[in-house]
N, C-alpha and C positions, 0 to 999 in steps of 0.2 A: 427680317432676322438674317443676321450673317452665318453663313455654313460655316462650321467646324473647322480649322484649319488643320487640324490633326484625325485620325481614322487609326484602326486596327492595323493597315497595312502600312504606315507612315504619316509624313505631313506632305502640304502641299509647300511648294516654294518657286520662285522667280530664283532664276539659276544665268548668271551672266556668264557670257563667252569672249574674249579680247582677239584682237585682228594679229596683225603682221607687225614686230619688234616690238607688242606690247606685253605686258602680264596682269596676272589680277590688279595690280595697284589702279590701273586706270579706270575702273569702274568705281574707286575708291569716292569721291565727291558722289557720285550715282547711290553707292550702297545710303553714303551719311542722310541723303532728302530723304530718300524711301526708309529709312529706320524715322525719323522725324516724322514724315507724314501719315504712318504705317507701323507702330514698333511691334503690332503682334504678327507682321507676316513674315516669316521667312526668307533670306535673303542668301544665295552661294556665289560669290565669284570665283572661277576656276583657274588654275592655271594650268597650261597645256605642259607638254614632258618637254624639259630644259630650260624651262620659265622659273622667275621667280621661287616657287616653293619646293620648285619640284628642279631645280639648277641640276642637279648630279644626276638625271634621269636625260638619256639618250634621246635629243631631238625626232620626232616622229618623221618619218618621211610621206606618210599618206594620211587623206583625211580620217577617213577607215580608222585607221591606228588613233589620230587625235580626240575622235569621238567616243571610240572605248576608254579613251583616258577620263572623260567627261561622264560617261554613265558610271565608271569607278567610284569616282568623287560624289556624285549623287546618292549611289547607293550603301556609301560610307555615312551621311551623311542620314541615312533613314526616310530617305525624300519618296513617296510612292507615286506624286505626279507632281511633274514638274512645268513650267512657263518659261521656256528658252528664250536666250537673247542672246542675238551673233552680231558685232561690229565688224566689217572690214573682211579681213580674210576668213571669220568665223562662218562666212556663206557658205566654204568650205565642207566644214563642219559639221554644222546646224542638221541639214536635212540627215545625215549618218545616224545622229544622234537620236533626231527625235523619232527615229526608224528602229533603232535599238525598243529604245522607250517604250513603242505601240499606242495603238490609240487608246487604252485604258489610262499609262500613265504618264501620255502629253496633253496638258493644260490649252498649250499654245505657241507659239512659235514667232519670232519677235528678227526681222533680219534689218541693222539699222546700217546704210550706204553698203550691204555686204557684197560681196563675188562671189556670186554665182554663174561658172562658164559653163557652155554646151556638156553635153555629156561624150565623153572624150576628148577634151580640149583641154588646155591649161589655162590661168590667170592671163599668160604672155599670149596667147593667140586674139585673144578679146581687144587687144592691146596691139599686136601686129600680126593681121589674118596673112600679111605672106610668110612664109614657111621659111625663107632664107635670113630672114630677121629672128623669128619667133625657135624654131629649131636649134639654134646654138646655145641660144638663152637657157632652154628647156634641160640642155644636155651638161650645161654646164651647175644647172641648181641640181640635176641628181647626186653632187657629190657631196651634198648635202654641208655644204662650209656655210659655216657660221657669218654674218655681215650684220651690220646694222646700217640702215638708211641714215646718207651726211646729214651734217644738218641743216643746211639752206636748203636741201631736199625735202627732211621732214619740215621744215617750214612754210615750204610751199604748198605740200599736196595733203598735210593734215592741220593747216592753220587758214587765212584767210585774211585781205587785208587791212580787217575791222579790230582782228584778234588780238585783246590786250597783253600787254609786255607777261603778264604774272600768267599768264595762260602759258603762253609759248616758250615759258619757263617748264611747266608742266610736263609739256607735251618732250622736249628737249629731256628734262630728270627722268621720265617713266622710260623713256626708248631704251629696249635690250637687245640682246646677242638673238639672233633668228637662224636656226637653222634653213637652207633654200629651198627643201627635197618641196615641203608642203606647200610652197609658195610658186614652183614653178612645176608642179608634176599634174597631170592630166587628171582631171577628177573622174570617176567612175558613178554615177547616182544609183545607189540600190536598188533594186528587185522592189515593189510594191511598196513604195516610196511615200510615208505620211504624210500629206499637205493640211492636215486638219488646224484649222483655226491660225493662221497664215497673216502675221501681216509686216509692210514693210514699210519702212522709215526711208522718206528720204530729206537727204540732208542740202539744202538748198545754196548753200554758199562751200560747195566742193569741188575742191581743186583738183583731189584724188582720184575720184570716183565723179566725172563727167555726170551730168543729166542725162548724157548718149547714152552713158556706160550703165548706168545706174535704171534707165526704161529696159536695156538689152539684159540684166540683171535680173530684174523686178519679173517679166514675164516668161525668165526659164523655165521656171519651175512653178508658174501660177501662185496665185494671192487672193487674199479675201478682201482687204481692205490695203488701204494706202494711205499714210500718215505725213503729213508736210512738219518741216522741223527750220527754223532760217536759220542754221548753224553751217561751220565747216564741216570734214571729215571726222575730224573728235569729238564730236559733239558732246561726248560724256563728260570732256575735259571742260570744254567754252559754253555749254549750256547745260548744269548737270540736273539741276531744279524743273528744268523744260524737257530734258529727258524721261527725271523719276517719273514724270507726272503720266508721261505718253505708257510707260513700263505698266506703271499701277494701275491705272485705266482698265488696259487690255486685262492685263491678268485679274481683274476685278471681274469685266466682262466674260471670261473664259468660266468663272469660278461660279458663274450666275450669283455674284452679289449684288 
């Protein structure tokens, strides 16, 4: 018999997170499987401040600040435990969040190809440990201006050279304005930090996010399990049916159904 998916205190729900230049839309193929495969579970993809739904709200500069935007939205939403899922720079993110949350109402915890750097590091140190390199980067994303990744940039580092034409269409229409504070500012990981029910995606055919980068990732912050995916960086976009499937699983397994 299946648990209740609603309680006195709320519902449960799979709650999606987007990375660096994207917003909710890209989880948009992600949401359609899992309504298909699944139409009585609950489904939230978020958009972070400056994104998509949320354009006239002041880009975040910390993850701190990104993830209270994310417990907002959930608990607008009447959600009393949720199943997180972070792409990309939602590594960020993710753990703030599901620390917010607590372990009464985190489900689980979903980080697919995410960054997650040391604790007092930035994205840019993972990326160049000398300080003459990575320091200016750092100093110049506090000013927090707006850029969008070119495109034979994002083609390379979230596509793959398998990637059909209507994908990387995709991937090219969804890419937004990004504020840099969160993408280049030193993350801080919280005080008594929830790793409960932990797992991570990794995405095998990524340009973005190295197999180096993505082992140096995967064991910052510990994991329970590890998931193989033979996508690029976007997986959500280039494999989104092989995604729902990995999402639904776990948050099935979290939910002991």
């Amino acid at each position: 018999m299946r648990k209740a998916l609603n309680n006195a205190a709320g519902k449960d729900a799979i709650v999606l997170v987007h990375g660096f230049n994207h917003d909710a839309r890209c989880w948009n193929l992600v949401v359609k499987e899992l309504r298909a495969m699944a139409p009585e579970v609950e489904v939230l993809s978020v958009d972070l401040p400056g994104r998509g739904s949320k354009k006239r709200e002041f880009f975040v500069r910390s993850a701190e600040a990104a993830a209270k935007s994310v417990i907002r939205d959930i608990d607008r939403q009447n959600i009393h435990r949720a199943f997180l899922v972070g792409h990309s720079l939602a590594g960020h993110t993710l753990p703030h969040a599901a620390t917010l949350l607590g372990e009464e109402r985190l489900l689980g915890q979903m980080y697919i190809a995410a960054s997650i750097p040391p604790d007092g590091k930035s994205f840019f140190t993972t990326l160049f440990p000398w300080r003459v390199i990575s320091l200016p980067i750092e100093l110049f994303c506090k000013t927090n201006i707006p850029m969008k990744v070119p495109k034979p940039l994002r083609e390379y580092l979230w596509c793959c050279k398998t990637t059909p034409k209507e994908v990387r269409d995709l991937v090219h229409s969804g890419a937004v304005w990004e504020g840099m504070s969160l993408f280049g500012a030193p993350v801080h990981w919280p005080k008594g930090i929830v790793r409960k029910n932990s797992f991570w995606v990794r995405t095998l055919q990524d340009r973005g996010a190295t197999q180096r980068l993505q082992s140096q990732y995967r064991d910052e912050l510990g994991y329970d399990e590890e998931i193989f995916i033979d996508a690029p960086h976007d997986c959500m976009l280039s494999h989104p049916r092989e995604t729902a499937e990995i999402i639904l699983a776990k948050y099935r397994q979290c939910r002991g159904d």
